[in-house]
N, C-alpha and C positions, 0 to 999 in steps of 0.2 A: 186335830193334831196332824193328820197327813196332808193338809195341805198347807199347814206352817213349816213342816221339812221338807216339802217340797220344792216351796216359796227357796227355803234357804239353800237347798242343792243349786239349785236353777242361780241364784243370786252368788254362792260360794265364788266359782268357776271365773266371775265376771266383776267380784269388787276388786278395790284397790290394797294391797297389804296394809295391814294392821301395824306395819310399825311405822308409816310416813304419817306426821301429823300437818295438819291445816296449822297454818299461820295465819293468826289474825291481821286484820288489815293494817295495813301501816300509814298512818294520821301525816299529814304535813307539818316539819317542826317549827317551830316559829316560839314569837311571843304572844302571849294572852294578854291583850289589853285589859284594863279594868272598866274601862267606860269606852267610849267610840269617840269621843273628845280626844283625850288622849295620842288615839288611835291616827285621828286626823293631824294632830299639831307634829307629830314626828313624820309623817309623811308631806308634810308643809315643808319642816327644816330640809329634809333629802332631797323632792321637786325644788327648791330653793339654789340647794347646790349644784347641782345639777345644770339650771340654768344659768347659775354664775360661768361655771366651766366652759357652757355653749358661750355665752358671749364672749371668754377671754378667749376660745381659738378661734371666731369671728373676728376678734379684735386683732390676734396674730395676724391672720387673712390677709386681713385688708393693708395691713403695714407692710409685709413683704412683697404683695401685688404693689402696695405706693414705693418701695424700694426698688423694686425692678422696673417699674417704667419710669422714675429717677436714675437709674440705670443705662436704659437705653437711651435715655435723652442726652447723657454724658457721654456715650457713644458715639452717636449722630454727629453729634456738634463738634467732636473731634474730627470725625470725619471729615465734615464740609471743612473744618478748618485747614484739612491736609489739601485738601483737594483746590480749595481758596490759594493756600500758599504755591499750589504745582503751577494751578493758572498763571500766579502773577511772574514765575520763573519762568516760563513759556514768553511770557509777553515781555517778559526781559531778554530772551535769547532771541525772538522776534526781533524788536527794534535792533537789537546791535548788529544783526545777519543783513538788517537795510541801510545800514551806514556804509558810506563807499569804506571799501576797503584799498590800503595799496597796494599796485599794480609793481609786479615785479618785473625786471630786464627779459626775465625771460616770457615772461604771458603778455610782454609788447612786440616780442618779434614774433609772437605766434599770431596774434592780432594781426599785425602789418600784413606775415607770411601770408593766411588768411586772405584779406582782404587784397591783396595784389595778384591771387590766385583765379580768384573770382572775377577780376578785370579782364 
């Protein structure tokens, strides 16, 4: 008997109070299948869906990348267009700039002045 209230002085001092209880574990909720068949066919349907969703924003993907460089090719081409059209005004104020122009009363007695200076 004295060293079972020994045991329990020594132990007193060092347990945990008596009024905190243990909780038992706590299980993961879910459903219980009844068979593993079962079990499999509904995670067939879910992987299923699943994969339908990956391929429809695959499918977005690739339509908006084919939309944007449909895009950019309606850019470009406007582009070249403008720049096509600047060329052929250029090559129109060209040619007219090499057509004789006439000569006015006064830019012939500067010529003449000119030339009879130099004499």
């Amino acid at each position: 008997m004295s060293d079972k209230s020994e045991q329990t002085k020594l132990e007193a001092p060092f347990s945990e109070p008596k009024c905190v209880k243990e909780k038992p574990m706590k299980r993961k909720k879910g459903k219980v299948f009844s068979t593993p068949e079962s079990m499999l066919a509904i995670i067939d349907q879910v992987v299923g869906k699943q994969e339908t969703q990956v391929k429809q924003k695959l499918n977005r993907q690739v339509s908006r990348e084919n939309f944007l460089i449909a895009k950019k090719q309606k850019i470009e081409e406007k582009k070249s267009r403008k720049v096509n059209k600047l060329e052929e005004v250029k090559k129109k104020l060209k040619k007219e700039t090499k057509a004789p122009t006439k000569v006015s009363k006064f830019d012939k007695k500067k010529k003449a002045d000119r030339s009879t200076s130099q004499s």
